[in-house]
C-alpha positions in Angstrom: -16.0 63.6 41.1 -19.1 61.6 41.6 -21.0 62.2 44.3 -20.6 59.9 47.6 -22.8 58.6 50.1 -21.9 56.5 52.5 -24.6 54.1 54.5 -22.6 51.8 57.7 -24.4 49.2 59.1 -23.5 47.4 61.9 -25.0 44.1 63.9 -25.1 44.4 67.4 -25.8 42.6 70.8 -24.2 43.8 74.5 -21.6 46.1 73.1 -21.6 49.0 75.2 -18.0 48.9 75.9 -16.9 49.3 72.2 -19.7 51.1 70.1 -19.6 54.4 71.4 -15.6 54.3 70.3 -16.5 53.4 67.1 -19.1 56.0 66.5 -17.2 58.7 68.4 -15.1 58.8 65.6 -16.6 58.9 62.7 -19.0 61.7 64.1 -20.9 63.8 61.9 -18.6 62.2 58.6 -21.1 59.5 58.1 -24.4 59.6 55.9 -25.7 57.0 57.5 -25.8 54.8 60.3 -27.7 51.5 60.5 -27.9 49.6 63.8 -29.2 46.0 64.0 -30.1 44.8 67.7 -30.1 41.3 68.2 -31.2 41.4 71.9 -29.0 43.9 73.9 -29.8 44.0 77.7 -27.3 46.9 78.3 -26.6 50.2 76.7 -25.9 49.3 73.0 -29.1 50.8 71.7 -29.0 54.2 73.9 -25.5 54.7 72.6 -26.3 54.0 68.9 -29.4 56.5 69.1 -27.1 59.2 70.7 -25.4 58.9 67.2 -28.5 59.5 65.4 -28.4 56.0 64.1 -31.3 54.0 62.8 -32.0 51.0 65.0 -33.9 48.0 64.1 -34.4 44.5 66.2 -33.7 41.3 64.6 -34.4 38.6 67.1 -31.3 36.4 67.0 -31.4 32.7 64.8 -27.8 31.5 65.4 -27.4 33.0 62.0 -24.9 36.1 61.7 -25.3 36.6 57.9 -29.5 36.8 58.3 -28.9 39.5 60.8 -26.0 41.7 59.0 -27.9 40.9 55.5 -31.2 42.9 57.3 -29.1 45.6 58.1 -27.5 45.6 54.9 -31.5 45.7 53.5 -32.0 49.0 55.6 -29.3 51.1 53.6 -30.4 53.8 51.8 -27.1 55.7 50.5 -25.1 55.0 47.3 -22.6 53.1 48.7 -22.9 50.6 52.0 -19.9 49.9 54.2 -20.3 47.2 57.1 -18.3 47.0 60.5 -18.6 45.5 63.9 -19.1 47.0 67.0 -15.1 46.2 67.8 -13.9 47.7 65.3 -11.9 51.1 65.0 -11.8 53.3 61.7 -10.9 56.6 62.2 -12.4 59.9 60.6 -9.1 60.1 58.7 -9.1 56.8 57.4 -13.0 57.7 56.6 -12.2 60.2 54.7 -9.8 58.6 53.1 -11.9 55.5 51.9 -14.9 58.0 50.7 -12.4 59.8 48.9 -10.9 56.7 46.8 -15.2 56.3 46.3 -15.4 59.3 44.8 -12.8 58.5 42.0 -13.2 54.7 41.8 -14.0 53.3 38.2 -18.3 53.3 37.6 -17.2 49.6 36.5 -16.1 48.6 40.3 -18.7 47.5 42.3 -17.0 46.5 45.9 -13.6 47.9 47.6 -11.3 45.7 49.4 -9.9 47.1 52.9 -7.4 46.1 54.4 -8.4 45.4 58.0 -5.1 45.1 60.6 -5.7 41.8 62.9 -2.7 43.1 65.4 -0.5 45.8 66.3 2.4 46.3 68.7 3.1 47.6 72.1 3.0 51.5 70.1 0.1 50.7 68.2 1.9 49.6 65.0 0.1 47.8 62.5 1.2 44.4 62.1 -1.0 41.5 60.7 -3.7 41.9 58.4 -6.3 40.6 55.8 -8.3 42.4 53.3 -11.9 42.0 53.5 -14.5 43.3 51.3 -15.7 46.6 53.4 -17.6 49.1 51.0 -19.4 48.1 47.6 -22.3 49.7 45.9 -25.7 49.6 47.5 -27.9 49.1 44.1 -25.6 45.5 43.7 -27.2 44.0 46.8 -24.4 42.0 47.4 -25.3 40.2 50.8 -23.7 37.5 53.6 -23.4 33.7 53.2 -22.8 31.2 56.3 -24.5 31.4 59.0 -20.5 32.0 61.0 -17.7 33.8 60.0 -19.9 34.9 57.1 -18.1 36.5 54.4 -19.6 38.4 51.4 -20.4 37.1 48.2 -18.0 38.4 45.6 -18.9 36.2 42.0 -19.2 38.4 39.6 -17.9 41.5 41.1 -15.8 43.7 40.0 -13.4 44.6 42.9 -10.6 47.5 43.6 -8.3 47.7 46.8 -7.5 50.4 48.7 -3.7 50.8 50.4 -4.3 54.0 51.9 -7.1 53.3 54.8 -7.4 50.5 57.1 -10.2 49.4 59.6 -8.4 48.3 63.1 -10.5 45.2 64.7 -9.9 45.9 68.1 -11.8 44.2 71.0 -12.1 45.3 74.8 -11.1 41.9 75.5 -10.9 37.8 74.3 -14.9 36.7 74.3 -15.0 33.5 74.9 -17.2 32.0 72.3 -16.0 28.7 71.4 -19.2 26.6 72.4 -21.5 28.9 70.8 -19.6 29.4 67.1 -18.9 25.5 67.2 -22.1 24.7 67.7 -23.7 26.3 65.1 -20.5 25.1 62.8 -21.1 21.3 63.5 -25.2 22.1 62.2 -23.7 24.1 59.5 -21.7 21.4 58.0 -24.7 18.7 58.6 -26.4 20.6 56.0 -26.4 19.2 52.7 -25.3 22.8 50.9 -22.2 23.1 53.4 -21.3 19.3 53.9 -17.6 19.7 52.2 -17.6 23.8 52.1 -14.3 24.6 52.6 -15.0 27.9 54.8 -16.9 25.7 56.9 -14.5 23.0 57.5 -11.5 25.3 58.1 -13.3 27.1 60.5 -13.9 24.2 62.6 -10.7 23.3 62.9 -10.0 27.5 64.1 -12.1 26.9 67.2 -10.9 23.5 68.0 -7.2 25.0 67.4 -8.3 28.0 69.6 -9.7 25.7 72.3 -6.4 23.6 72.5 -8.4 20.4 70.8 -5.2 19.7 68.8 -6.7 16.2 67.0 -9.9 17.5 66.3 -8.3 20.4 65.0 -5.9 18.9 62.6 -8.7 16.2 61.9 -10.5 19.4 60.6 -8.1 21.5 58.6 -7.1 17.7 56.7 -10.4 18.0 55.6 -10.5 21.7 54.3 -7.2 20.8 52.3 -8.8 18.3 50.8 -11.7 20.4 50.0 -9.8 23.0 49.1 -10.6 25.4 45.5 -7.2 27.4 45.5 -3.7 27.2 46.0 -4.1 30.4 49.1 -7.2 27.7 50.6 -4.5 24.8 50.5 -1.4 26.9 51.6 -3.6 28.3 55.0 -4.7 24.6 55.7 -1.0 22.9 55.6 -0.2 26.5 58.2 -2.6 25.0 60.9 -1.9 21.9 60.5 1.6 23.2 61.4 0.7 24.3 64.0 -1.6 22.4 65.7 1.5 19.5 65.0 3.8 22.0 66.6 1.5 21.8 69.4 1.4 18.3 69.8 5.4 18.3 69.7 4.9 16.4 66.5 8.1 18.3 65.4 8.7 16.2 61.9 4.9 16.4 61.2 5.2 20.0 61.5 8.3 20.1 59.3 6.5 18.2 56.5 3.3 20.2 56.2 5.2 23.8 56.4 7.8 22.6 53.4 4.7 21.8 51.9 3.1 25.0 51.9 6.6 26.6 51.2 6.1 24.4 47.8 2.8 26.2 47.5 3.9 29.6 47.6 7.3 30.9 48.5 6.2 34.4 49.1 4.4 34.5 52.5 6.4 34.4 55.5 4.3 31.7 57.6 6.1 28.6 56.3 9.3 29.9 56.9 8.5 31.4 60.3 7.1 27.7 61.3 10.5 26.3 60.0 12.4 28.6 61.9 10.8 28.0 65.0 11.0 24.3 64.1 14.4 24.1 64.0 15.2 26.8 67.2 13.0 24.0 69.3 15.4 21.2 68.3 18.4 23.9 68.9 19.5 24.2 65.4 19.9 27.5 65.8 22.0 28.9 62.8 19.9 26.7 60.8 16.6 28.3 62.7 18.0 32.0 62.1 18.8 31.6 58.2 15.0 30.5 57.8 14.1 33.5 60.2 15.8 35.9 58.2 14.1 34.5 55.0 10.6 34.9 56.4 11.9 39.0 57.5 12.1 39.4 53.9 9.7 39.2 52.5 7.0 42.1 54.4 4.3 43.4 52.9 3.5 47.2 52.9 0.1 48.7 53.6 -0.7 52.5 54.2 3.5 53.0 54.3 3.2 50.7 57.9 5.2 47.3 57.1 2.4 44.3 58.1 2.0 40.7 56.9 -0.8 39.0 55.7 -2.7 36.5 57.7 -5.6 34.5 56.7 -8.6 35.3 59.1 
């Protein structure tokens, strides 16, 4: 086995009410723990300190990835894992992930968890993504976007794990629509993000989130167009779906679902937008066969049946 270390670093700001959870559980399992302040006025920084973590202030530049990409700078161990504050990954999960680490090929560079969006009223699994979570600390693989940053993955060599998740799992709904759209509308002023995708389709997320239904759909017309892939294209015909739903632009909505059912047959949305389509204009054996369809086809993470969603 090769030998495992594990730095996580985290990017904080007024999270007293979720980061001791998070740490409480991964007591004394992790190597490492690296804390980035952004300007807590409550008890963030007493609580990461009681964990032994290492805390460094970043003064905040309405830019996420400049803050996580300094804490990602402070890791010292042989692999780095990222999470937020919200977020809940439990020692056995931990253990699980470093274990998969200590076997993984020398050739892969970055592990893919899966990271559960929702569960049900017993704590179920039910939606989820997979992000890139833990990747080796000598590749320096850092943030891009200033919002809903992701990491940069060209050129890595990537595995994915199906037997640990990380549960995002928030006290409660921050409302944060003026602040993220704010620095989204800059973002996309830029030159380098003008017709970025990621960019785009975000914009349209917080105007769909805010109930701006136009400016939403205005939005997500421009990320199809935009779009690199058929999974970019397939997620932008979903919201506009939606958003048409919303606007009881029933025929709309039935045209851009059958759209992305042409795109790919094997995620559940399309049908599930259908079949809700049709059960609002009381077709209902016609709404239950396309229900039944989108029951099909589950997918199956960690032995708990969940379905993807784009994030």
């Amino acid at each position: 086995m090769n030998k495992v270390t594990v730095s996580i670093c985290f990017i904080t700001k007024n999270e007293e009410e979720t980061l001791d959870r998070c740490l409480k559980s991964l007591k004394g399992l992790v190597d490492e723990i690296i804390v980035v302040d952004t300007g807590s006025t409550d008890k963030t920084v007493k609580i990461a300190k009681k964990y032994r973590a290492k805390v460094f202030q970043f003064p905040w530049q309405d830019d996420f990835s400049l803050a996580r990409n300094f804490a990602l700078s402070k890791a010292t161990k042989t692999w780095t894992m990222w999470l937020d504050a919200d977020d809940v990954l439990s020692a056995e999960h931990y253990r699980e992930i470093k274990k998969y680490l200590s076997k993984v090929n020398k050739k892969t560079d970055g592990i893919m968890v899966p990271y559960v969006l929702s569960t049900n009223k017993v704590g179920t699994p039910e939606r989820f993504t997979n992000r890139l979570r833990v990747f080796r600390t000598e590749k320096n693989i850092r943030f891009k976007y200033p919002i809903h940053e992701i990491l940069e993955t060209k050129g890595i060599q990537l595995e994915y794990i199906k037997s640990a998740y990380v549960l995002h799992a928030p006290k409660a709904e921050k409302n944060s629509f003026q602040r993220n759209i704010t620095i989204l509308l800059q973002t996309i002023k830029s030159k380098k993000y003008a017709q970025d995708f990621h960019i785009l389709f975000h914009i349209g997320k917080e105007y769909q989130r805010a109930g701006q239904m136009l400016k939403a759909i205005n939005a997500y017309k421009k990320a199809f167009t935009n779009a690199k892939n058929t999974n970019d294209r397939y997620n932008s015909l979903i919201r506009i779906a939606q958003c048409s739903i919303s606007k009881k632009k029933l025929a709309d909505a039935s045209n851009y679902a059958h759209q992305a059912l042409k795109i790919d047959a094997k995620r559940p949305e399309s049908l599930e937008i259908i079949a809700s389509i049709k059960a609002e204009m009381g077709h209902i054996e016609s709404a239950n066969f396309w229900k039944s369809l989108s029951e099909q086809i589950p997918q199956k993470i960690s032995n708990q049946v969940m379905k993807w969603s784009e994030y």
